[in-house]
PDB file with SEQRES, HELIX, SHEET and CRYST1 records, atoms N, CA, C and O in Angstrom:
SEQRES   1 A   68  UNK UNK UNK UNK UNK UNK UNK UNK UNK UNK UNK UNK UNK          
SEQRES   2 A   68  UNK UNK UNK UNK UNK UNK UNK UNK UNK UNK UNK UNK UNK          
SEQRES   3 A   68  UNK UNK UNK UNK UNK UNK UNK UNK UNK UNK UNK UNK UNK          
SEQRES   4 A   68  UNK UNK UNK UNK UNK UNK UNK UNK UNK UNK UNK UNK UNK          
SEQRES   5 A   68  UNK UNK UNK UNK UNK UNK UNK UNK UNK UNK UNK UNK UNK          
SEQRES   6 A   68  UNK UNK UNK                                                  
HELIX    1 AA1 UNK A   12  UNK A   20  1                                   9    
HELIX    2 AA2 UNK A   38  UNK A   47  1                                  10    
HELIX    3 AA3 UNK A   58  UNK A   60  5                                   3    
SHEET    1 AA1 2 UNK A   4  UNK A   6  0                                        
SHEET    2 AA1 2 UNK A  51  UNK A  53  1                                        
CRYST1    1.000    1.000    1.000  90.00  90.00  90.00 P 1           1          
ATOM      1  N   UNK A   1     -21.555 -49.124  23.610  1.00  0.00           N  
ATOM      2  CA  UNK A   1     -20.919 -49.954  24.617  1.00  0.00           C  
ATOM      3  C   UNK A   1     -19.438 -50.140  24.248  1.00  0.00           C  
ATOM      4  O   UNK A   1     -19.017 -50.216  23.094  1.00  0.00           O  
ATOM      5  N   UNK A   2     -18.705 -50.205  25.362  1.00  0.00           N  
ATOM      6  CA  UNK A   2     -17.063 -50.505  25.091  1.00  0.00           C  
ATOM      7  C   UNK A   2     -16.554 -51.869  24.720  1.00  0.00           C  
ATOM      8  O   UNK A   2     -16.365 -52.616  25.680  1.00  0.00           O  
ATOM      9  N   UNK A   3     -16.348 -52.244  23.781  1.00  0.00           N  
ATOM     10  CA  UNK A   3     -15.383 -53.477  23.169  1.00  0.00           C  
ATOM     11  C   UNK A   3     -13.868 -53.492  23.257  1.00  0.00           C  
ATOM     12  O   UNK A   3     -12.981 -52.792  22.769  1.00  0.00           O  
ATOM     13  N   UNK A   4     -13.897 -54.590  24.090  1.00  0.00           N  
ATOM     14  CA  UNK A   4     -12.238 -54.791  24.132  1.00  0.00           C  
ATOM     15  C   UNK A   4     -11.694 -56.240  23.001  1.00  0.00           C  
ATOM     16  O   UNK A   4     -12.570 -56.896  22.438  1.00  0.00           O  
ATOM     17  N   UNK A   5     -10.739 -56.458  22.870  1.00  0.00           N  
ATOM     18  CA  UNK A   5      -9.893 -57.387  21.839  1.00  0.00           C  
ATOM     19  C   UNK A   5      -9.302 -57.630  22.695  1.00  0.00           C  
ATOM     20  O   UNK A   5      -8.710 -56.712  23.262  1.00  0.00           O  
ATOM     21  N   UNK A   6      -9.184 -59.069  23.217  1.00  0.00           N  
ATOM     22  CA  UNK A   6      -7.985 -59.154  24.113  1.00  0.00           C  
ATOM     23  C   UNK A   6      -6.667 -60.351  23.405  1.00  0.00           C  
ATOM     24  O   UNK A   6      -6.784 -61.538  23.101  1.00  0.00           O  
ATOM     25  N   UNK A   7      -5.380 -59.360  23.326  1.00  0.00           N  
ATOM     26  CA  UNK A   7      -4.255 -60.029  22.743  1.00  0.00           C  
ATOM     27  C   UNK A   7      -4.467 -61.513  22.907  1.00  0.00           C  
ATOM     28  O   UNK A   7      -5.457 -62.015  23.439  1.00  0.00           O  
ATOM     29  N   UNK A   8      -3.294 -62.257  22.327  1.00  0.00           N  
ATOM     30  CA  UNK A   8      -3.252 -63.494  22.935  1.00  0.00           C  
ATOM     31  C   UNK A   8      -2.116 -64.149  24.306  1.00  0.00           C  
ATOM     32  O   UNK A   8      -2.030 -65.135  25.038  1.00  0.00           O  
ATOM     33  N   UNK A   9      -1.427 -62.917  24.043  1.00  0.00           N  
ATOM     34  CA  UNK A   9      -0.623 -62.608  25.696  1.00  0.00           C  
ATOM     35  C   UNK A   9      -0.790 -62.722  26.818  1.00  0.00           C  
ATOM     36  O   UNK A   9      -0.178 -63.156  27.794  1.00  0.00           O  
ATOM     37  N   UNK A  10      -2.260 -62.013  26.456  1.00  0.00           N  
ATOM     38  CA  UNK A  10      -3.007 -62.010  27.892  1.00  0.00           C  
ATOM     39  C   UNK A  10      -3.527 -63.089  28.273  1.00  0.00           C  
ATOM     40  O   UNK A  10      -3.765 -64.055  27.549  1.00  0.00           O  
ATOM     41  N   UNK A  11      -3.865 -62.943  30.138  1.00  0.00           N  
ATOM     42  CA  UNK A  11      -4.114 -64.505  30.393  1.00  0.00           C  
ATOM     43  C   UNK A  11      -5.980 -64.059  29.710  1.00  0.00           C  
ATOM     44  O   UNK A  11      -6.469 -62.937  29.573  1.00  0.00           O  
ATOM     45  N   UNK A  12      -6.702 -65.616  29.377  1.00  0.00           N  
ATOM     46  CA  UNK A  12      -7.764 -65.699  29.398  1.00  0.00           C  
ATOM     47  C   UNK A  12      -8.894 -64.959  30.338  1.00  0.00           C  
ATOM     48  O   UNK A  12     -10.034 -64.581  30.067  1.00  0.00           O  
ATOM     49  N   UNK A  13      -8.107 -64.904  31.578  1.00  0.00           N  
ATOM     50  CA  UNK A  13      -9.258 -64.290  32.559  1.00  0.00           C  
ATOM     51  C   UNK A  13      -9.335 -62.816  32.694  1.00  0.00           C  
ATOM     52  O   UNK A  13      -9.999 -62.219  33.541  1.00  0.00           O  
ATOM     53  N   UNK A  14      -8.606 -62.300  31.793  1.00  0.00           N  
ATOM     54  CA  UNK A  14      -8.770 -60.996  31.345  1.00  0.00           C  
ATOM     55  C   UNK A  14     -10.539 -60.980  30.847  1.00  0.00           C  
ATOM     56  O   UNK A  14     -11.482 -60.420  31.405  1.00  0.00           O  
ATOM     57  N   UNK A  15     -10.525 -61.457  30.140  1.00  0.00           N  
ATOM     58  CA  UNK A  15     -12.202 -61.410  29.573  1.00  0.00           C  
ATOM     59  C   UNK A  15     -13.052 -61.846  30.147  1.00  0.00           C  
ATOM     60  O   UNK A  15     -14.214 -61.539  29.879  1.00  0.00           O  
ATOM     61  N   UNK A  16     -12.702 -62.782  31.209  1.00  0.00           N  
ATOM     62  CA  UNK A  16     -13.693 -63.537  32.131  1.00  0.00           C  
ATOM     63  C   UNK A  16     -13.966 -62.368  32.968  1.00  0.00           C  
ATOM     64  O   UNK A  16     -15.158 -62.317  33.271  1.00  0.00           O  
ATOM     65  N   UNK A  17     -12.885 -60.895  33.700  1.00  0.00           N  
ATOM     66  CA  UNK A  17     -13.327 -60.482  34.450  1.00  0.00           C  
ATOM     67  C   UNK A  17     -13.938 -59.354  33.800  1.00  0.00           C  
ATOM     68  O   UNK A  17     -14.903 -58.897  34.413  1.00  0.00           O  
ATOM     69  N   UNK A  18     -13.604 -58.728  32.616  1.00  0.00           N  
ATOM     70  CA  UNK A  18     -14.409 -57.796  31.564  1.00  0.00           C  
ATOM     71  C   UNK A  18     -15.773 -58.029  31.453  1.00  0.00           C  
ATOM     72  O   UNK A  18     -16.683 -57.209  31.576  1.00  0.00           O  
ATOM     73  N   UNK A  19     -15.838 -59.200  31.212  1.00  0.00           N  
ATOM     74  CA  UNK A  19     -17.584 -60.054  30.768  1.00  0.00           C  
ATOM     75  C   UNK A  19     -18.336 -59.271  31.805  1.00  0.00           C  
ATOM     76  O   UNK A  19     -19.301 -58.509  31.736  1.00  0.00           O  
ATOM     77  N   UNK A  20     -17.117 -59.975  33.399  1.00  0.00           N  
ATOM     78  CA  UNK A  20     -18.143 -60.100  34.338  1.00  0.00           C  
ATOM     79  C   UNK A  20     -19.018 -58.237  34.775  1.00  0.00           C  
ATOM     80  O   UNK A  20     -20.055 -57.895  35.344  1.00  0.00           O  
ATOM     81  N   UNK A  21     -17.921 -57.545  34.144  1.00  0.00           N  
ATOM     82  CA  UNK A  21     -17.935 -56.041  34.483  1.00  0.00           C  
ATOM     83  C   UNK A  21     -18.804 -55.286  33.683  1.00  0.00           C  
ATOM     84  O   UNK A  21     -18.995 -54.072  33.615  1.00  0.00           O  
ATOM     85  N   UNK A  22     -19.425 -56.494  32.932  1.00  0.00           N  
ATOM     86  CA  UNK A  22     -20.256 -55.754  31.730  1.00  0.00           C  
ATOM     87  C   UNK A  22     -20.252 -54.911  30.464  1.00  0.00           C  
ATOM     88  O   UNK A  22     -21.051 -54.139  29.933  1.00  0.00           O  
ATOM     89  N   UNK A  23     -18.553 -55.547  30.086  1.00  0.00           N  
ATOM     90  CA  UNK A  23     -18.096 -55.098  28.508  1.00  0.00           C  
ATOM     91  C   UNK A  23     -18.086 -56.370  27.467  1.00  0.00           C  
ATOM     92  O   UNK A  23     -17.840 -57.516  27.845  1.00  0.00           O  
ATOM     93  N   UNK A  24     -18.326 -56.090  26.372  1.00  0.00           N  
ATOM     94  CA  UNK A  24     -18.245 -56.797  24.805  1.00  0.00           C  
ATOM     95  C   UNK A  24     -17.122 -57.147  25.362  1.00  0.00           C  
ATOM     96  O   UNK A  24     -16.547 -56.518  26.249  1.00  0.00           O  
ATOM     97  N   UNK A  25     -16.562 -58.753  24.574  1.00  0.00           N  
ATOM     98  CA  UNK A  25     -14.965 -58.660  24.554  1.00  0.00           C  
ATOM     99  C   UNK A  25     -15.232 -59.923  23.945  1.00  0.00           C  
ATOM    100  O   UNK A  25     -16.119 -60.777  23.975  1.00  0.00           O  
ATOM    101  N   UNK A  26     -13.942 -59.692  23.281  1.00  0.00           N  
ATOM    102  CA  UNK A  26     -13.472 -61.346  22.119  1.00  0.00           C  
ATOM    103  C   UNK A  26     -12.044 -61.272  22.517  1.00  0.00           C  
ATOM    104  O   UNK A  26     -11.476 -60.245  22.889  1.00  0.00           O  
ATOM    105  N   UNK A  27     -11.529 -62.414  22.410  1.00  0.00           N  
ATOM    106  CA  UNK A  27     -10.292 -62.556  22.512  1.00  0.00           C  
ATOM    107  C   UNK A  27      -9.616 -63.175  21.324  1.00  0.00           C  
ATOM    108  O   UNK A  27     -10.066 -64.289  21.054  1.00  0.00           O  
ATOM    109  N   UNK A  28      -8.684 -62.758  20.567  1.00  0.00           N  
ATOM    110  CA  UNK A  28      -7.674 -63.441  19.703  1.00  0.00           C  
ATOM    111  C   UNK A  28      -7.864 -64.790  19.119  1.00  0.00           C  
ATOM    112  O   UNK A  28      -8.088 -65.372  18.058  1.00  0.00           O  
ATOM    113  N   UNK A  29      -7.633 -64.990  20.510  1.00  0.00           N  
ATOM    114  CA  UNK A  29      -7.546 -66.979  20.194  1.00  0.00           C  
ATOM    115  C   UNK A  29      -8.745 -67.298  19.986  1.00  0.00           C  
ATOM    116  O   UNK A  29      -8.838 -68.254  19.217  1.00  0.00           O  
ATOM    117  N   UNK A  30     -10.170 -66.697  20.531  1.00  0.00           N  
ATOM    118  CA  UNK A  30     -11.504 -67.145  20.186  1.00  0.00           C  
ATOM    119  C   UNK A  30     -12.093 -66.693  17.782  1.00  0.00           C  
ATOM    120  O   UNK A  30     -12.795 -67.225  16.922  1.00  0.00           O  
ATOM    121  N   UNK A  31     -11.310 -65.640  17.884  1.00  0.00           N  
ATOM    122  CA  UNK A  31     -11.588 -64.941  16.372  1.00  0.00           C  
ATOM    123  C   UNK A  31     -10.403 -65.286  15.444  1.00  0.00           C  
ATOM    124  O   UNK A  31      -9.806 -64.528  14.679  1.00  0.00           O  
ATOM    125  N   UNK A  32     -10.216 -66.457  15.657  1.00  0.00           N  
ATOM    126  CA  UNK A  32      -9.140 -66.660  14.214  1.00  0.00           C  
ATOM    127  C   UNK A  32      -7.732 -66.001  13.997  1.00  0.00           C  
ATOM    128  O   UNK A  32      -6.959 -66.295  13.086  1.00  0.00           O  
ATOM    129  N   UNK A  33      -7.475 -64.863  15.185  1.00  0.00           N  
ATOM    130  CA  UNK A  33      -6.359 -64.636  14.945  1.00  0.00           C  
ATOM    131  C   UNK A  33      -5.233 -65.103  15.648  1.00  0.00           C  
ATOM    132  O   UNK A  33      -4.161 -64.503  15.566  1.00  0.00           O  
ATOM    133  N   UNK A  34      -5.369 -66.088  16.313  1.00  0.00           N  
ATOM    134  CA  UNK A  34      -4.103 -66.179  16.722  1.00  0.00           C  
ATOM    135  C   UNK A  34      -2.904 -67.126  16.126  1.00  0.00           C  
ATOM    136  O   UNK A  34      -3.156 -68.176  15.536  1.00  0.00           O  
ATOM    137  N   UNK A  35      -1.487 -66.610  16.357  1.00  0.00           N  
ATOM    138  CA  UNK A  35      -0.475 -66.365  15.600  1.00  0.00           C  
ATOM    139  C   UNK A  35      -0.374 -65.399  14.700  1.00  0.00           C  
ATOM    140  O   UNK A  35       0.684 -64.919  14.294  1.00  0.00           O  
ATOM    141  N   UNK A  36      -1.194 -65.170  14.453  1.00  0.00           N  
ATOM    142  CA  UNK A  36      -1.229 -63.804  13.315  1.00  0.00           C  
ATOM    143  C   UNK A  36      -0.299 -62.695  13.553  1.00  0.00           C  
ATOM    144  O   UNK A  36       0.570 -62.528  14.407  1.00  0.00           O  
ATOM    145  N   UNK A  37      -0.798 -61.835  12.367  1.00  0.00           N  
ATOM    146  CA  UNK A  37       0.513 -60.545  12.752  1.00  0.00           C  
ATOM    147  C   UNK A  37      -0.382 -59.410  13.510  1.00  0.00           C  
ATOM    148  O   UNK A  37      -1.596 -59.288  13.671  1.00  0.00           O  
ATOM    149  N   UNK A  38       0.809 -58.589  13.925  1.00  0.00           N  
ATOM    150  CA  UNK A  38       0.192 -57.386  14.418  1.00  0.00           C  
ATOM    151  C   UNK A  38      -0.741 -56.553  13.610  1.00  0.00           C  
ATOM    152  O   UNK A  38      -1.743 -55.904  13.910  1.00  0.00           O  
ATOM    153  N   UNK A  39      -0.115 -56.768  12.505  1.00  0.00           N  
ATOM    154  CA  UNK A  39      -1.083 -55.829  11.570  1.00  0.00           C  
ATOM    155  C   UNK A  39      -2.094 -56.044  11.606  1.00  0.00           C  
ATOM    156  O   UNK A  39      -2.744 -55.023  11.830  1.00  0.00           O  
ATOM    157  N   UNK A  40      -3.155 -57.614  11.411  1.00  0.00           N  
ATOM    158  CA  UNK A  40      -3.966 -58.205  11.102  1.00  0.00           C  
ATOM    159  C   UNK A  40      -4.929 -58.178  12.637  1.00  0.00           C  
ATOM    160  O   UNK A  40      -6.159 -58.129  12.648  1.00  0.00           O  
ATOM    161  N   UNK A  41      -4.085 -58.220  13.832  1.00  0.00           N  
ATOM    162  CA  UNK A  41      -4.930 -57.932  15.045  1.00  0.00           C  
ATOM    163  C   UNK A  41      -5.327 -56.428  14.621  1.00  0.00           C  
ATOM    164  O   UNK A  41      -6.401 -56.417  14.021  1.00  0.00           O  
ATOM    165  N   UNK A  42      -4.851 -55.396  14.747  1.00  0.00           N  
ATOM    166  CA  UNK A  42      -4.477 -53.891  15.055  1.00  0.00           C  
ATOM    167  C   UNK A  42      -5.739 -53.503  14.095  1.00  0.00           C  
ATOM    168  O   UNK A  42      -6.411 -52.498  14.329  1.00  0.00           O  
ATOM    169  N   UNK A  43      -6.102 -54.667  12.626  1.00  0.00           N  
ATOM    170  CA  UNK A  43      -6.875 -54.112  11.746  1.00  0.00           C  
ATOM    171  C   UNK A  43      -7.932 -54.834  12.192  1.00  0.00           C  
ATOM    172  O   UNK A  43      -8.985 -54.283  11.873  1.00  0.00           O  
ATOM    173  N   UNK A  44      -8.111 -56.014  12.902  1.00  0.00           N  
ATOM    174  CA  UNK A  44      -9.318 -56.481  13.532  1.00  0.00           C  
ATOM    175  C   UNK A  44     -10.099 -55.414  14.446  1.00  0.00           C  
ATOM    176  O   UNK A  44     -11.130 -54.769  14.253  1.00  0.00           O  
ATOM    177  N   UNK A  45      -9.270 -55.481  15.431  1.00  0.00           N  
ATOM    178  CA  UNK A  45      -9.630 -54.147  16.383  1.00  0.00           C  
ATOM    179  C   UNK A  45     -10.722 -52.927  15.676  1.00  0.00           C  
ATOM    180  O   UNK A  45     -11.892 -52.612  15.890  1.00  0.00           O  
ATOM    181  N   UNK A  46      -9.455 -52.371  14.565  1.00  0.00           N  
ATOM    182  CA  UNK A  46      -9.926 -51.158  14.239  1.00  0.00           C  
ATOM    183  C   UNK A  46     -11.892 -51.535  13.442  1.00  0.00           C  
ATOM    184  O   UNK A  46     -13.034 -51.075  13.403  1.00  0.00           O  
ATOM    185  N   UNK A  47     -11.058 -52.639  12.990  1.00  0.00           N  
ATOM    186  CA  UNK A  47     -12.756 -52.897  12.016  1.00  0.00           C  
ATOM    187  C   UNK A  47     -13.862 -52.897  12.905  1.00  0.00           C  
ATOM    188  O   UNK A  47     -14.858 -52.190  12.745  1.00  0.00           O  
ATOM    189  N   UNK A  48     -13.691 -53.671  13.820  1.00  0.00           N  
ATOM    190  CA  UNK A  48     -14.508 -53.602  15.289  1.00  0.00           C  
ATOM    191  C   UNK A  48     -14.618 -52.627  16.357  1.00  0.00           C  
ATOM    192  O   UNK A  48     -14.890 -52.913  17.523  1.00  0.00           O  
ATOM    193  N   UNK A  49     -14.499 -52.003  16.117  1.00  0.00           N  
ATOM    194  CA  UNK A  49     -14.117 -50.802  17.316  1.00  0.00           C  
ATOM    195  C   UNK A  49     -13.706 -50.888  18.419  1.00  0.00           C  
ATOM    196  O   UNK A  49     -14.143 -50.204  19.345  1.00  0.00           O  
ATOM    197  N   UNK A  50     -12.606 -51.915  18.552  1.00  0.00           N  
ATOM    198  CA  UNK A  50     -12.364 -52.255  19.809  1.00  0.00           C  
ATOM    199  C   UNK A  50     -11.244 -51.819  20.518  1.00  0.00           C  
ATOM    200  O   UNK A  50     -10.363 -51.723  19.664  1.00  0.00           O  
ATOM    201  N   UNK A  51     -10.758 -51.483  21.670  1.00  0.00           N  
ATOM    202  CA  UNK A  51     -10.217 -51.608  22.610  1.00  0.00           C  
ATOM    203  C   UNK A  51      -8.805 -52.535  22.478  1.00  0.00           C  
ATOM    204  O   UNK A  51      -8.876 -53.361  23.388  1.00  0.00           O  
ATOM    205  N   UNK A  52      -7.660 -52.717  21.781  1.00  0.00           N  
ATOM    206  CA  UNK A  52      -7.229 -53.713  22.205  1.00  0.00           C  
ATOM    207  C   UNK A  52      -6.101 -54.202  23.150  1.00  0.00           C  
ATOM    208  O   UNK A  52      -4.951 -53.827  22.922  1.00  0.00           O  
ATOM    209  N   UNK A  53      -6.331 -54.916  24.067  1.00  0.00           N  
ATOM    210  CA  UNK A  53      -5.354 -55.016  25.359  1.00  0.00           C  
ATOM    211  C   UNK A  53      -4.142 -55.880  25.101  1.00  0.00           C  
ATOM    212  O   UNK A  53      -4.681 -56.870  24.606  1.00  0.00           O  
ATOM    213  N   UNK A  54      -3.593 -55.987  25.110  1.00  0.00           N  
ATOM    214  CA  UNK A  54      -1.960 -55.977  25.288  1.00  0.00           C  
ATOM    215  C   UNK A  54      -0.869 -56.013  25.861  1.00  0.00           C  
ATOM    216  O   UNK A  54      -0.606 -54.919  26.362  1.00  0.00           O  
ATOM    217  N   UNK A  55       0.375 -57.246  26.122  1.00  0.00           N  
ATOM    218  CA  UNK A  55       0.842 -56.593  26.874  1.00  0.00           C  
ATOM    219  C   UNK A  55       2.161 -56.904  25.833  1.00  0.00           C  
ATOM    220  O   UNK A  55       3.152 -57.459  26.309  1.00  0.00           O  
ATOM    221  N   UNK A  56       2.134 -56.581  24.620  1.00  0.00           N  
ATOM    222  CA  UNK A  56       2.987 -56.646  23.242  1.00  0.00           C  
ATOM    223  C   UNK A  56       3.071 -55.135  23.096  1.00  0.00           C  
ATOM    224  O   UNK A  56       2.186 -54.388  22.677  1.00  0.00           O  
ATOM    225  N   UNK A  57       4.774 -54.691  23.681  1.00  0.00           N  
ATOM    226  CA  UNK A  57       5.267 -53.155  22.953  1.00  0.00           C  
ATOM    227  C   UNK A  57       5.056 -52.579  22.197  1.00  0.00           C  
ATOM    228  O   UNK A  57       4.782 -51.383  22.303  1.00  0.00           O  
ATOM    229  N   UNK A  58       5.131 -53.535  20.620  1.00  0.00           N  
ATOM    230  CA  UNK A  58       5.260 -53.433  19.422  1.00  0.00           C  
ATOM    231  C   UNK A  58       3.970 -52.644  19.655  1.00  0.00           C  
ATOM    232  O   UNK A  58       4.263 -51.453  19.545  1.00  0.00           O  
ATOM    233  N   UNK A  59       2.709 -52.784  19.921  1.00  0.00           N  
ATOM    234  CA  UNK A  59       1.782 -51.774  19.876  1.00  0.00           C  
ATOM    235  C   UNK A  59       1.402 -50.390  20.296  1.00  0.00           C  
ATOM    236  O   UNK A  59       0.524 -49.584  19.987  1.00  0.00           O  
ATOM    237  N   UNK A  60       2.625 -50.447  21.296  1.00  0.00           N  
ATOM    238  CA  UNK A  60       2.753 -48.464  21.762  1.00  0.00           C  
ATOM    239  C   UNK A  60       3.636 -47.687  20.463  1.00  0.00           C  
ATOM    240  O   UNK A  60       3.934 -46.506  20.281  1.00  0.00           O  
ATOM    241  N   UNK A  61       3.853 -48.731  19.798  1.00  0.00           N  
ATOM    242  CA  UNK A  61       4.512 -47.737  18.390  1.00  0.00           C  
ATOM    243  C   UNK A  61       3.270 -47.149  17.934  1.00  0.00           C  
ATOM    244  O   UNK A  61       2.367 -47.707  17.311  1.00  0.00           O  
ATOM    245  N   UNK A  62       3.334 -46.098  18.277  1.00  0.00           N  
ATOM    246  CA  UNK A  62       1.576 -44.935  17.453  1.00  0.00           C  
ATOM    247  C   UNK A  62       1.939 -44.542  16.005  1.00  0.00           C  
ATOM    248  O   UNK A  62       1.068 -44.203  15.205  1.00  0.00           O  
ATOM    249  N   UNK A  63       3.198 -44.595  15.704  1.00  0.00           N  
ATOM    250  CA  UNK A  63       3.132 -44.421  14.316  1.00  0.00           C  
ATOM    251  C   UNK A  63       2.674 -45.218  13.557  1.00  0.00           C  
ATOM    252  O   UNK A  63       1.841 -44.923  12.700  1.00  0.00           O  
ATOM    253  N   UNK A  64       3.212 -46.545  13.770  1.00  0.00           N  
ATOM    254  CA  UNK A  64       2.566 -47.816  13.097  1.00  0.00           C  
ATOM    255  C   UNK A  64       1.028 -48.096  13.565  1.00  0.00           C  
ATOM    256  O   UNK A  64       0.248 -48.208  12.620  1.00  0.00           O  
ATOM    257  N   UNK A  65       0.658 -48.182  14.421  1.00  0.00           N  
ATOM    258  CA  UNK A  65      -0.260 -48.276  15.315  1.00  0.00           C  
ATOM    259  C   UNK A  65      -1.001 -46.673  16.148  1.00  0.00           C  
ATOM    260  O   UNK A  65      -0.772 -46.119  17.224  1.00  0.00           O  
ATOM    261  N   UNK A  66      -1.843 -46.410  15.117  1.00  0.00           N  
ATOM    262  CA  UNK A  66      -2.089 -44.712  15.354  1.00  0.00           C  
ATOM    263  C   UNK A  66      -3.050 -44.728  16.184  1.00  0.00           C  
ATOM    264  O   UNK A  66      -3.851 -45.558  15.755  1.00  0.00           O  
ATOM    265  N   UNK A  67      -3.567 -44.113  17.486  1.00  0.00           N  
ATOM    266  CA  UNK A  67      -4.803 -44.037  18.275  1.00  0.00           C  
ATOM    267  C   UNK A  67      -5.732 -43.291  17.176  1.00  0.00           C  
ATOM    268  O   UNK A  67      -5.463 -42.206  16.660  1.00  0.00           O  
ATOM    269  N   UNK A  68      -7.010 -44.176  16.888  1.00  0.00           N  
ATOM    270  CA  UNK A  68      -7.819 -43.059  16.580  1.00  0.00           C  
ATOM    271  C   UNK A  68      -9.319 -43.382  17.447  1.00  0.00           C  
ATOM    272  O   UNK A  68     -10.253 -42.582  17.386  1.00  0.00           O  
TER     273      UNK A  68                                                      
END                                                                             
């Protein structure tokens, strides 16, 4: 099943309408990360296999932030 991470950027009802669509999803502010750094989301994500949505630039840097 698809897991999304949703930033803390995003509005809340990002996940309300995910839920409703029938995907996993946590949001930031619900898992302890928020304020945190990018790194520390980017490595949440990855640990989780998730998806993470965004609407923070800093994360289309693929060098720092590699699709795998």
């Amino acid at each position: 099943m698809t897991t999304f991470l949703i930033d803390e950027d995003m509005p809340r009802s990002t996940a309300k309408e995910l839920i409703k669509a029938g995907y996993e999803v946590s949001d930031v502010r619900d898992v302890g990360l928020r304020g945190q750094s990018s790194d520390k989301i980017f490595s949440y994500a990855q640990k989780h296999r998730a998806i993470l949505l965004s609407a923070d630039l800093g994360f289309a840097n693929i060098v720092r932030f590699p699709h795998t």
